[in-house]
C-alpha positions as CSV (number, residue, x, y, z in Angstrom):
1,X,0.0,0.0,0.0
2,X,1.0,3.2,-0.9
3,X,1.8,6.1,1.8
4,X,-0.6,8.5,-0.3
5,X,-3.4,6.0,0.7
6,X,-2.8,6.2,4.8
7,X,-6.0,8.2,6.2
8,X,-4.7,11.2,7.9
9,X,-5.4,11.5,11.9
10,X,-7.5,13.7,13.3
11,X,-5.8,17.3,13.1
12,X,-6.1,18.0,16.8
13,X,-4.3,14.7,17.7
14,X,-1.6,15.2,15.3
15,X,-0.6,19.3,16.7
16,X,-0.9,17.5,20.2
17,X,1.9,14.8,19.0
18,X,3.8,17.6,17.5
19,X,3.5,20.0,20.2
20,X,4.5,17.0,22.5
21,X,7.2,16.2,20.6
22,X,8.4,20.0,19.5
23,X,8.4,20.8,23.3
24,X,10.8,17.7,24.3
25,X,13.4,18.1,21.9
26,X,13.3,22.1,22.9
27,X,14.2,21.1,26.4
28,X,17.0,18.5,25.4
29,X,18.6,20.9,22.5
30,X,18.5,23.7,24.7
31,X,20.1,21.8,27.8
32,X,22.9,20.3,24.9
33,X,23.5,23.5,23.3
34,X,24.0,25.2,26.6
35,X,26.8,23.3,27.6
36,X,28.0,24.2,24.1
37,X,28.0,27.7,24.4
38,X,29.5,27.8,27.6
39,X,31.9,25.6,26.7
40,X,32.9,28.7,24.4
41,X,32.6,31.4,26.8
42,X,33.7,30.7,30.4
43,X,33.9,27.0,30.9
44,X,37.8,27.3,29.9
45,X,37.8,30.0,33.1
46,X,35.9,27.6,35.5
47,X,37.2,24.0,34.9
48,X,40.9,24.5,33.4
49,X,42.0,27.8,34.5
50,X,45.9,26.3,34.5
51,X,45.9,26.9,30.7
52,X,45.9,29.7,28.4
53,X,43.2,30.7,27.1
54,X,43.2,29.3,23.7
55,X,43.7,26.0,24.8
56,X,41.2,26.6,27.7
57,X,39.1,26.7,25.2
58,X,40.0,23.1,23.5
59,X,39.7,21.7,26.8
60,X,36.3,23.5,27.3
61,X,35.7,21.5,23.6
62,X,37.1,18.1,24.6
63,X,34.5,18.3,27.6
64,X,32.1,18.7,24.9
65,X,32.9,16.9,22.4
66,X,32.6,13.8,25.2
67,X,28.7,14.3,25.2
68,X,29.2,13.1,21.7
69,X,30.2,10.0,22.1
70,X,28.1,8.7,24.2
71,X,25.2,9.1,21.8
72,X,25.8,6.3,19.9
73,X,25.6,4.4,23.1
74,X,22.1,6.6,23.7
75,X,21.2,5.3,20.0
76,X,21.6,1.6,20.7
77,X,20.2,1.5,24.0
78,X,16.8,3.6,23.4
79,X,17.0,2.3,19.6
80,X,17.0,-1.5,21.2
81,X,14.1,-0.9,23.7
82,X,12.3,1.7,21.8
83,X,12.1,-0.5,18.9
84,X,10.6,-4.0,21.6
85,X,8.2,-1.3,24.3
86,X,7.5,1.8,22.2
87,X,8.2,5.1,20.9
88,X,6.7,7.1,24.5
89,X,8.3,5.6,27.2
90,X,11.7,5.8,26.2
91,X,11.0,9.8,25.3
92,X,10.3,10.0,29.0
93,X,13.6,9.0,30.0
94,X,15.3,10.4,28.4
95,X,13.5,13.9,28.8
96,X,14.3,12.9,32.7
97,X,18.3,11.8,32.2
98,X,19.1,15.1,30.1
99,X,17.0,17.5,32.6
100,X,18.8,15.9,36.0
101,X,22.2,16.1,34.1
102,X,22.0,19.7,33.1
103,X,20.4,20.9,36.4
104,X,23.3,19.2,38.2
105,X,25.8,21.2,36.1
106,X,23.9,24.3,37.1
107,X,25.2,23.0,40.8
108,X,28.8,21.5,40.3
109,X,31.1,23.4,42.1
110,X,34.6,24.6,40.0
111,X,38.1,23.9,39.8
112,X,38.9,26.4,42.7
113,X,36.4,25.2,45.0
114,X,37.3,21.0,44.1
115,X,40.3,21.3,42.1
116,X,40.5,18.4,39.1
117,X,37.8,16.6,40.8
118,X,35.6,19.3,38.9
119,X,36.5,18.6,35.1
120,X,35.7,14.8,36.0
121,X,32.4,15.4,37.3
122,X,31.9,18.0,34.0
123,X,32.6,15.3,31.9
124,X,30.7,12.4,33.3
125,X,27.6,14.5,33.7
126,X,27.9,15.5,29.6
127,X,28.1,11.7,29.5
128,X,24.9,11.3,30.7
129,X,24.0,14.6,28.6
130,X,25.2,13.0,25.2
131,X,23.6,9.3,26.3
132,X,20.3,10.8,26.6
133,X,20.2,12.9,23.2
134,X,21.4,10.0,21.4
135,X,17.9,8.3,22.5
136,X,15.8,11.5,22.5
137,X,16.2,12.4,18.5
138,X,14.9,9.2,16.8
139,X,11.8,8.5,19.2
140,X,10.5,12.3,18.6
141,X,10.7,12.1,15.2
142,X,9.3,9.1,14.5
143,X,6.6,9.6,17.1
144,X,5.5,12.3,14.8
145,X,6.4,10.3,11.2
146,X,4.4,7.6,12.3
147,X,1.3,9.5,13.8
148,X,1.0,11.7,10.9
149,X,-0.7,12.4,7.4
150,X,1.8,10.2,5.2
151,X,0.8,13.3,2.0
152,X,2.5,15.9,4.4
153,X,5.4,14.0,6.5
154,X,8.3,16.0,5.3
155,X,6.1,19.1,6.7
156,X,5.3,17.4,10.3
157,X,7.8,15.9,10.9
158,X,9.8,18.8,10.1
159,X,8.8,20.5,13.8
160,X,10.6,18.2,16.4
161,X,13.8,19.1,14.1
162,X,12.8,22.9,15.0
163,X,13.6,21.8,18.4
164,X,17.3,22.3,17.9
165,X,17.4,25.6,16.5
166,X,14.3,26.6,19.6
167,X,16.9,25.3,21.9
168,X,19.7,27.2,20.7
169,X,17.5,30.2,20.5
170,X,16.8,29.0,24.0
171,X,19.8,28.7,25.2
172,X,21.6,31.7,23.9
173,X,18.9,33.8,24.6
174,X,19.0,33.1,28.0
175,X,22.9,33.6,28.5
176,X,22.7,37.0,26.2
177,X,19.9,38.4,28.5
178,X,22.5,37.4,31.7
179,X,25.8,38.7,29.8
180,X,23.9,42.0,28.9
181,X,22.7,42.4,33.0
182,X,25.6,41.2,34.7
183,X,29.3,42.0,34.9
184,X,32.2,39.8,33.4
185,X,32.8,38.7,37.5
186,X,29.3,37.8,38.3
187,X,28.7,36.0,35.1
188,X,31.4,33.8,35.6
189,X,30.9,33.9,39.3
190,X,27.6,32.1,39.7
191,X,25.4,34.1,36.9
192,X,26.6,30.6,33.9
193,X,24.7,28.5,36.8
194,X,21.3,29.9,36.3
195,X,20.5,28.5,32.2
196,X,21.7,25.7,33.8
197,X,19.1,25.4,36.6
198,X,16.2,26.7,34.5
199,X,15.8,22.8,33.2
200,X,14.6,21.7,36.1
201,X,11.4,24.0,35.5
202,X,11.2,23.5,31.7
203,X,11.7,19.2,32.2
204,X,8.4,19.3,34.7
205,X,6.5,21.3,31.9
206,X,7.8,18.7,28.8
207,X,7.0,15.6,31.1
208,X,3.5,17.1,31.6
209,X,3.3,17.4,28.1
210,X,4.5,14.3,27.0
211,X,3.1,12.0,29.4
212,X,-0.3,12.9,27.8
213,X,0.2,11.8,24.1
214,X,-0.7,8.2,22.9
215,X,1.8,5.6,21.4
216,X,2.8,5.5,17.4
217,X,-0.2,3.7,16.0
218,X,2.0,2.5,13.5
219,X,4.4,0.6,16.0
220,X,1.3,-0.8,18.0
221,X,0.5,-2.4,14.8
222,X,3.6,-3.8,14.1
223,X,3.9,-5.5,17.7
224,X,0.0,-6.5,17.3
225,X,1.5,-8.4,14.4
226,X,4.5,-9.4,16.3
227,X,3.0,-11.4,18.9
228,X,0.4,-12.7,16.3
229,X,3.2,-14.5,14.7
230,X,4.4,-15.4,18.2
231,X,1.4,-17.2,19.0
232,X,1.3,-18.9,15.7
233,X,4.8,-20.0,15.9
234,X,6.5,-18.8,12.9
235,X,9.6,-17.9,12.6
236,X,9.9,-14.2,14.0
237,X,13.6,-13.4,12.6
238,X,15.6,-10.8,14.8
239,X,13.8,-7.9,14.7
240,X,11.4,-9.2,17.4
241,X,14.7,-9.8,19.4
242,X,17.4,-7.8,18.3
243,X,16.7,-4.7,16.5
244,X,20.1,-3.9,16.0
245,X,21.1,-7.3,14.1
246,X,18.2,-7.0,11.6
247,X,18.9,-2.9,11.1
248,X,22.7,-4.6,10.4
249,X,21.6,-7.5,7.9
250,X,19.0,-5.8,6.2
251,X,19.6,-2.1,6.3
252,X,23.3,-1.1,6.7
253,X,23.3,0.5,2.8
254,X,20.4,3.1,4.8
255,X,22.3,3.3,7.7
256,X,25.8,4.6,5.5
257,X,23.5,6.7,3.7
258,X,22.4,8.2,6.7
259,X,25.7,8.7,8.1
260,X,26.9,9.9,5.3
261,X,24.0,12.6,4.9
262,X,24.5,14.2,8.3
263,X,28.4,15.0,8.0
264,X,27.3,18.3,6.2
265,X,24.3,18.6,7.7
266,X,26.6,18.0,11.8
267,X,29.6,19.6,11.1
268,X,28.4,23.2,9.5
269,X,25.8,23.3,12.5
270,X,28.2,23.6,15.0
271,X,31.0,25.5,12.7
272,X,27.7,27.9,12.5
273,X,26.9,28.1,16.0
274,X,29.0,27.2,18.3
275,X,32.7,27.6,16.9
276,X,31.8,30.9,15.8
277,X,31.7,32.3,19.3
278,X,35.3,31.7,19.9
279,X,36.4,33.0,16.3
280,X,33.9,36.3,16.1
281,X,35.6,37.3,19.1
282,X,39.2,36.4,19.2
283,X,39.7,36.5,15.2
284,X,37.3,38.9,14.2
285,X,37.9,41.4,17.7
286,X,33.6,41.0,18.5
287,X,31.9,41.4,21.9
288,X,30.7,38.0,23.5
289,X,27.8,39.9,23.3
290,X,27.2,40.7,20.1
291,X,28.2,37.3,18.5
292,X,25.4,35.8,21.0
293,X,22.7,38.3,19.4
294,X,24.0,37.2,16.0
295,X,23.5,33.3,16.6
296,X,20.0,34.4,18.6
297,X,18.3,36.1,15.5
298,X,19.6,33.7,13.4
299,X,18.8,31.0,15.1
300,X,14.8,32.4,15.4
301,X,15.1,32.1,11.0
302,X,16.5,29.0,11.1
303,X,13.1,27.7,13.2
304,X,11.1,29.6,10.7
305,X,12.7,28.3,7.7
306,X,12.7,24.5,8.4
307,X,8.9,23.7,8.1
308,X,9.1,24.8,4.9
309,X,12.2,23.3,3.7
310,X,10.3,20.3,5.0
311,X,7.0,20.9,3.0
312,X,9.4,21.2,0.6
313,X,10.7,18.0,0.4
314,X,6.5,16.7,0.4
315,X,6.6,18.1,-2.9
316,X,9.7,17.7,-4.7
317,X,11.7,15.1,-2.8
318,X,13.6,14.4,0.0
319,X,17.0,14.3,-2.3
320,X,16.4,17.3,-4.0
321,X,16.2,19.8,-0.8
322,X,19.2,17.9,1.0
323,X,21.1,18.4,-2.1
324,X,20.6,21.6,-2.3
325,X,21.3,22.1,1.5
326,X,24.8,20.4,1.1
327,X,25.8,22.2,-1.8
328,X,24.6,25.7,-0.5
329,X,26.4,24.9,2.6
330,X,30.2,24.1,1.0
331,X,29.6,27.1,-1.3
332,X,28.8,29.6,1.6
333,X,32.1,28.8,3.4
334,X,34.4,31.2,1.9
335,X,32.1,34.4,1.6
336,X,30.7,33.4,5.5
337,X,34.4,33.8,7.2
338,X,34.8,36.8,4.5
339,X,32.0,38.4,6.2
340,X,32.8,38.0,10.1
341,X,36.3,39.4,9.5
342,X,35.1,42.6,8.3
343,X,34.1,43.1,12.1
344,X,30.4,44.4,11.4
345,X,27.8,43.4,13.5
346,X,25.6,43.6,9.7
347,X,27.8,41.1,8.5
348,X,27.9,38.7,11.0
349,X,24.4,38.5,11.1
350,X,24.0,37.9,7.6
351,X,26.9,35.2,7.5
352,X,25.6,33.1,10.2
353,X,21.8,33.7,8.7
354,X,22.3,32.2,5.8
355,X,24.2,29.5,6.9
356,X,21.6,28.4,8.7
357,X,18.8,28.6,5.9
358,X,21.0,26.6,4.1
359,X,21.7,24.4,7.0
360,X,17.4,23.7,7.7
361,X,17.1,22.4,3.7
362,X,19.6,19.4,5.0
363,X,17.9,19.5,8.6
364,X,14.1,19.7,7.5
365,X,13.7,16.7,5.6
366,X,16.0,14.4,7.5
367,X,13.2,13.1,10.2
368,X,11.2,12.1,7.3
369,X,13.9,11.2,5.1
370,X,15.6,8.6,7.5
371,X,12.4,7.4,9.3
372,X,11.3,5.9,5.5
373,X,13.9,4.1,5.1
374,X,13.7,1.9,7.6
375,X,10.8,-0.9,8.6
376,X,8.6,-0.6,11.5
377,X,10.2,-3.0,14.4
378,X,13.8,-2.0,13.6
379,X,12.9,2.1,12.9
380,X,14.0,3.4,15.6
381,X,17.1,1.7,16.0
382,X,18.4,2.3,12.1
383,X,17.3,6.1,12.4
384,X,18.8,6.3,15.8
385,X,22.2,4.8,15.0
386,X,22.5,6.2,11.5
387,X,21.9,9.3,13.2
388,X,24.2,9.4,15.9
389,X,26.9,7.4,15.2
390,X,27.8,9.8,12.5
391,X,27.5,12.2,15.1
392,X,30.6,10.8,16.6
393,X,32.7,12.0,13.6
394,X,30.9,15.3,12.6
395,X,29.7,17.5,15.2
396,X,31.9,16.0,18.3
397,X,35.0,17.4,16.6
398,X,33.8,19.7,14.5
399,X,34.2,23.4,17.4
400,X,37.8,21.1,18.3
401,X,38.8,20.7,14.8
402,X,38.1,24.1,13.9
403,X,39.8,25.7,16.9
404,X,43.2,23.6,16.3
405,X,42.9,24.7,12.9
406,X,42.9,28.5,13.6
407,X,45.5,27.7,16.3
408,X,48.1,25.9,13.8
409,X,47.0,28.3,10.9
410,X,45.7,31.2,12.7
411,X,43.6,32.0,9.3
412,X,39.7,30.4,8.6
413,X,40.5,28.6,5.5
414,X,41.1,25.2,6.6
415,X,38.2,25.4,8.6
416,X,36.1,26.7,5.7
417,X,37.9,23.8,3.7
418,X,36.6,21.3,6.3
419,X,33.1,22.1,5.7
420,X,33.4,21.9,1.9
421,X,34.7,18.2,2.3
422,X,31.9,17.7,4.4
423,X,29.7,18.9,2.0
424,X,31.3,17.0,-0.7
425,X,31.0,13.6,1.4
426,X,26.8,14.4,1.8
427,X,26.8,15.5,-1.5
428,X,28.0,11.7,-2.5
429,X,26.0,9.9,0.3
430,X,22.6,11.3,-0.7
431,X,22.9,11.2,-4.3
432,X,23.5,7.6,-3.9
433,X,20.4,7.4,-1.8
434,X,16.8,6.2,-3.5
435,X,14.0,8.9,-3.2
436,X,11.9,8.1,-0.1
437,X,8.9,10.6,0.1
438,X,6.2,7.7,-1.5
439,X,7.0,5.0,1.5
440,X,4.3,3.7,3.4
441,X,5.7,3.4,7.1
442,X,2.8,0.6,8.0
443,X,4.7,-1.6,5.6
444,X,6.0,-3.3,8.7
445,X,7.6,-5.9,6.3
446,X,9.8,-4.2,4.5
447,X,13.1,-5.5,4.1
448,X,16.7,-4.6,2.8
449,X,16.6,-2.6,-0.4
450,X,12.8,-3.6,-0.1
451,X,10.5,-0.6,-1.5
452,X,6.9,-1.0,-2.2
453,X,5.5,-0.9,-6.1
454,X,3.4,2.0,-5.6
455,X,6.4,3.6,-4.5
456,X,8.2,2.6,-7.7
457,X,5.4,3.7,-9.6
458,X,5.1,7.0,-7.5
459,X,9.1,7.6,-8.2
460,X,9.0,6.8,-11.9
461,X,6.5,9.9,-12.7
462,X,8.3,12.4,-10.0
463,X,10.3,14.7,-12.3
């Protein structure tokens, strides 16, 4: 059966599932991204003050950069029992690990109250950070793919991927509001502890939220079916047991694809956003300030943009928009340093804006794009570990990377030529990959390579 055949939900349970799932991934982005950014701006002060402050900084990184890898781990673990119990309750715990984690930052005391004691705790706690996100992405995104009107997927499921640039806009709102009130010493003094607190509040209002939506009714079908085979004693194959093996036998061409697609997509996000505090203001002689305000209005486009780079992709294609978003991206390099170095507050604003339009046409259509490719009972362990495993390689060392390459070079072209072999790698990964957009996500029996005739049909007359 053809996706264009599934009956739409009722409209006011799908915007509760979005909202539900919009809100969620707001609280997680914004408690990841604020690590980020003050990883960039006084972390290298309060946890390594032996070093200078350049390499302050890459320590600040290297603490960040550890939340990284543990997604992966997040990925299996959710992917495994998300995939066996359902899309809802593992959203719930992880909404819970990422909130206690970031509001027990907001009380860790520093390197002069604890000495070295304090990096360690820094780092284990942005283990916890990184395990959690690494389960939180694929369950809101498919909780939303699979609840919604299969003609208008790229479009819905579009919104938990706004969560990232909310939480950024979160999250840098909140510490430009506190840099613009309080001095240098009482920011640094116990001012950075406040964002960090505020989750506690915001995790009660997402767990209110998303205690009160109902499972995927695409996944309830699939273990309906499940245990029906159960009963009748045929053979069940591993993804009953182990979603991961099956995701390996019968999908690992989706799961490189995948990968593949978010190196672009990973690494010019947090080139973009969170590298770009250290360079605006040691390279290009900005105010903390005033390279916060640039990622915080840019950040509030980037949320506008993406619902529409994901209808978008309803129309024309999941391909054709992440194309376009990687090859935008590896082209914008060059002129987007050229601007910040002119020093103009104009100019900064316009750089970072546009690479973050161009960043949503890669970012928009990826829930969509990865949830189709995988079947039912191994879903969200493919989308989860193609996800986040690239993760590993792309965005972990992507503010690292680009810091050690101003270091050693001390000019942005490396790190612009970075990006472009990023771009080049997506540009290769996805233009290998089969259109998705005609998938029917109840076709709980799909297997490798499998795609369903209507879809075939449905691709042949797609210009």
């Amino acid at each position: 059966m053809a996706s264009g055949t599934t009956a739409p939900p009722p409209p006011g349970n799908l915007k509760r599932i979005v909202a539900a799932s919009l809100i969620g991934t707001t609280i997680e982005w914004y408690d990841f991204f604020l690590y980020g950014s003050a990883a960039a701006l006084v972390f290298n002060k309060l946890f390594f003050p032996d070093s200078d402050p350049l390499v302050g900084t890459l320590l600040s990184f290297l603490t960040y950069a550890v939340g990284f890898a543990a997604r992966p781990l997040g990925a299996l673990v959710f992917g495994h029992y998300g995939d066996r119990l359902g899309r809802k309750k593992l959203l719930v715990l992880s909404l819970l690990l990422m909130g206690g984690a970031t509001f027990a930052i907001g009380l860790l005391p520093t390197h002069a109250t604890i000495g070295s004691t304090a990096p360690v705790l820094l780092t284990v706690l942005r283990l916890v950070q990184g395990f959690a996100l690494g389960g939180e992405w694929g369950g809101a995104v498919l909780l939303v793919s699979e609840h919604g009107d299969a003609r208008r997927r790229g479009f819905w499921a579009s919104w938990p991927q706004t969560g990232a640039p909310a939480g950024q806009l979160l999250a840098t709102g909140v510490l430009s509001l506190l840099t613009a009130v309080l001095s240098d010493s009482a920011f640094g003094s116990w001012g950075w502890r406040i964002p960090f607190l505020l989750s506690g509040v915001l995790v009660i209002v997402g767990l209110w939220i998303r205690l009160s939506v109902d499972e995927s009714p695409v996944f309830k079908e699939a273990l309906a079916q499940a245990e029906a085979r159960k009963v009748a004693h045929t053979d069940t194959a591993d993804a009953e047991k182990l979603p991961l093996v099956s995701v390996l036998r019968h999908h690992w061409r989706d799961v490189l694809v995948a990968m593949g697609a978010r190196m672009a997509e990973n690494i010019s996000y947090y080139v973009i956003t969170a590298f770009i505090l250290v360079y605006a203001t040691t390279s290009a002689g900005l105010s903390k300030q005033t390279a916060l305000n640039a990622v915080l209005i840019a950040s509030a486009v980037h949320f506008a943009v993406i619902p529409g780079w994901g209808a978008l992709s309803d129309r024309i294609g999941r391909r054709p928009v992440y194309l376009l978003g990687a090859a935008g991206i590896g082209l914008w390099m060059f002129p987007f340093f050229s601007l910040i170095d002119t020093g103009g507050f104009g100019n900064l604003l316009l750089a970072v804006t546009v690479g973050l339009v161009l960043h949503g046409a890669m970012y928009a259509p990826q829930a969509a794009f990865f949830s189709e490719m995988f079947a039912t009972r191994m879903r969200y362990s493919g989308a989860s570990i193609g996800a986040q495993f690239a993760s590993v390689a792309a965005g972990a060392p992507a503010p690292l990377i680009a810091t050690a390459l101003l270091d050693a070079y001390g000019s942005s072209t490396p790190i612009a030529l970075y990006v472009i072999s990023a771009a080049v790698l997506t540009l290769v990964a996805v233009g290998l990959a089969k259109e998705t957009r005609h998938r029917d996500l109840a076709d709980v029996e799909a297997s490798a390579g499998a795609e369903p005739a209507a879809a075939r049909a449905a691709d042949a007359h797609t210009v």
